[in-house]
N, C-alpha and C positions, 0 to 999 in steps of 0.2 A: 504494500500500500504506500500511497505517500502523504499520510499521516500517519501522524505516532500514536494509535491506539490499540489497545486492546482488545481482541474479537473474540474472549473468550464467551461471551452468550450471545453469539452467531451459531448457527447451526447450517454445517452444512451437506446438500445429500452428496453421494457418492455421484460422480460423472454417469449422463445420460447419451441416449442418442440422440441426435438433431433429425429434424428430417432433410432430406438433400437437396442443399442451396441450387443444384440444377433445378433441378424440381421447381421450386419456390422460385425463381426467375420466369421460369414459362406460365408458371400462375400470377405472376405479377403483370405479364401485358395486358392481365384482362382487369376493368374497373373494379373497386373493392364493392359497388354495387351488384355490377353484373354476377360476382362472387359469392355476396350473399343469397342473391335470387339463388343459385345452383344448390345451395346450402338449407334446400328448404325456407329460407330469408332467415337463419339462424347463423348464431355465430358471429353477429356483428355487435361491436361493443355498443355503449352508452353512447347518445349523443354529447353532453357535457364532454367526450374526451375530445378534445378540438389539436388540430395543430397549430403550433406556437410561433414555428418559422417558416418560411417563406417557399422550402422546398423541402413540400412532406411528402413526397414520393418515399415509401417503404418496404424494404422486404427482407425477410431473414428470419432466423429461427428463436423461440421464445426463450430468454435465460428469465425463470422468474427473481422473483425479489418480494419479503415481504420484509417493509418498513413497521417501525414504530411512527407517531404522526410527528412530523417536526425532524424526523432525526433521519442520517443518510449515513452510519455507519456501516449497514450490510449492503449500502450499495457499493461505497470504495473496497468493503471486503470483493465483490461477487467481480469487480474487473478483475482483481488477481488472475482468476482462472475463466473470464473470457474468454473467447474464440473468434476470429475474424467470419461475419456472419451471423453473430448473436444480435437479437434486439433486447434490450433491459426491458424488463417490463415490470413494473414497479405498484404494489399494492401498498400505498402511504395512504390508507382507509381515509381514503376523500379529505384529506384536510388541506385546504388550500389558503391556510394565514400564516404559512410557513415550507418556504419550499425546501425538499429535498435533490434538489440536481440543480447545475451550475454552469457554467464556463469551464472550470476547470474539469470537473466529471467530464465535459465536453470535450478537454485535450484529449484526459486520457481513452476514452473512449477511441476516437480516430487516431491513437497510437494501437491501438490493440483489435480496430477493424472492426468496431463494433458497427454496423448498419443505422441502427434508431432506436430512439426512447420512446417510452408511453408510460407516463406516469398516472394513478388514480392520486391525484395529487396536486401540487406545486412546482411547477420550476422560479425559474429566476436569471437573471443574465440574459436575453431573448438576443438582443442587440448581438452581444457577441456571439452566442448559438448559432445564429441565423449566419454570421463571416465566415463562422467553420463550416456549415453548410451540414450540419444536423438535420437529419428529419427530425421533431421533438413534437409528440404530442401530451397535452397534458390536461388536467380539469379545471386550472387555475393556472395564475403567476402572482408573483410576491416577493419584493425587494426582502422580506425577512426571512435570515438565514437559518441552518437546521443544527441541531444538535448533532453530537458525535459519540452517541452512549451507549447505541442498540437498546432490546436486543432487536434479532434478524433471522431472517430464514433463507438463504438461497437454496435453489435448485428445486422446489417443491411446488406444486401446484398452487396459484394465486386465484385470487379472484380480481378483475380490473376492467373499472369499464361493464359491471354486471357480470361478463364473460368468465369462465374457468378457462385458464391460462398452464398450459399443460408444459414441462420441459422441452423444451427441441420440436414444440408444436411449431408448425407455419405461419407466419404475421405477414398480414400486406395492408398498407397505408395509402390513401390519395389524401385529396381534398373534400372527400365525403366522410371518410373516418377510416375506422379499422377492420379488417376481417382476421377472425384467427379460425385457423384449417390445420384439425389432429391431424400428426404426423401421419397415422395409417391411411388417410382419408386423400391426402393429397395429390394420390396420383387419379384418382376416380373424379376428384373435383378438379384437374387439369381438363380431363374430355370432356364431363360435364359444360364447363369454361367455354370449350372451342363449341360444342354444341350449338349453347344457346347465343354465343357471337352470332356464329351462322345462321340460326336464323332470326337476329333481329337485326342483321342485314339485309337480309330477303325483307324483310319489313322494310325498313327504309328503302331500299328498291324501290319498293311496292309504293311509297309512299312518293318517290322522285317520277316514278313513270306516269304519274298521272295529272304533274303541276306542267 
């Protein structure tokens, strides 16, 4: 970490699988709407999680995180063991008069190839978020800073956004919000995808041939 704390009441689970960032690319050409429709129209978070900067385009696989409200020591724990392709996804149980993530989380993040954050929560720092060119979704912002006490939970199932947030599930981001897609699910919700593209092209077609 690069603070000098303690993480002895962090918890964290043993390494999971991801689902494959191939994968999760060719699901991300398609809208995180058109996604949901495929999805039974499930699996889309909350609308409150909004994105914060300016290019929320997102894709990668879900490292979770659960916060204490106010405090973001298990998230400088959970970069340690990052992976390029991880999104943070942060359960900081909806408290937004204190953010948990930064600028700096933000360096390190893009040292370690992290993809994007989605906090049920606070950020902070937007300005600079938005230079380094973060996707960062969040339920709030808040100049006030977080504690560094835990405890913490990485690697274990969150809840964020309504949604249950699985390890090395699939996350995709636009400007409409988030979809999260079970790992196992992702390659059935790839053709699903291509599917219904096609035919709400043939609609639009339909819709050009007659103006």
């Amino acid at each position: 970490m690069f603070i000098n704390a303690s993480t002895d009441n962090i918890e964290i689970a043993p390494q999971w699988p991801r689902a494959d960032l191939d994968d999760v690319k060719k699901l991300a050409q398609y809208p995180v709407a058109l996604i949901g429709d495929v999805q039974a129209r499930m699996g889309i978070m909350a609308s409150p999680i909004r994105p914060v900067t300016p290019a929320p385009r997102l894709a990668g696989t879900v490292l979770p995180i659960h916060a204490r409200e106010g405090d973001n020591l298990a998230v400088h724990r959970a970069l340690d063991d990052a992976r390029p392709g991880d999104v943070l996804v942060i359960n900081a149980n909806a408290e937004t008069n204190r953010a948990v993530f930064g600028d700096i989380l933000g360096e390190i993040c893009l040292a370690k190839g992290v993809t994007g954050i989605v906090v049920d929560g606070a950020v902070r720092d937007i300005d600079e978020l938005a230079g380094q060119g973060l996707a960062v979704y969040a339920r709030g912002v808040s100049p006030a800073g977080p504690w560094k006490n835990g405890p913490g939970r990485i690697g274990y199932p969150v809840a964020c956004g309504n949604i249950v947030c699985n390890p090395g599930d699939a996350i995709i981001g636009d400007n409409d919000g988030i979809a999260v897609i079970p790992a196992h699910a992702l390659a059935a919700t790839i053709e699903r995808a291509a599917a219904q593209e096609r035919t709400e092209q043939k609609m639009r077609d339909a819709i050009h041939a007659t103006t």
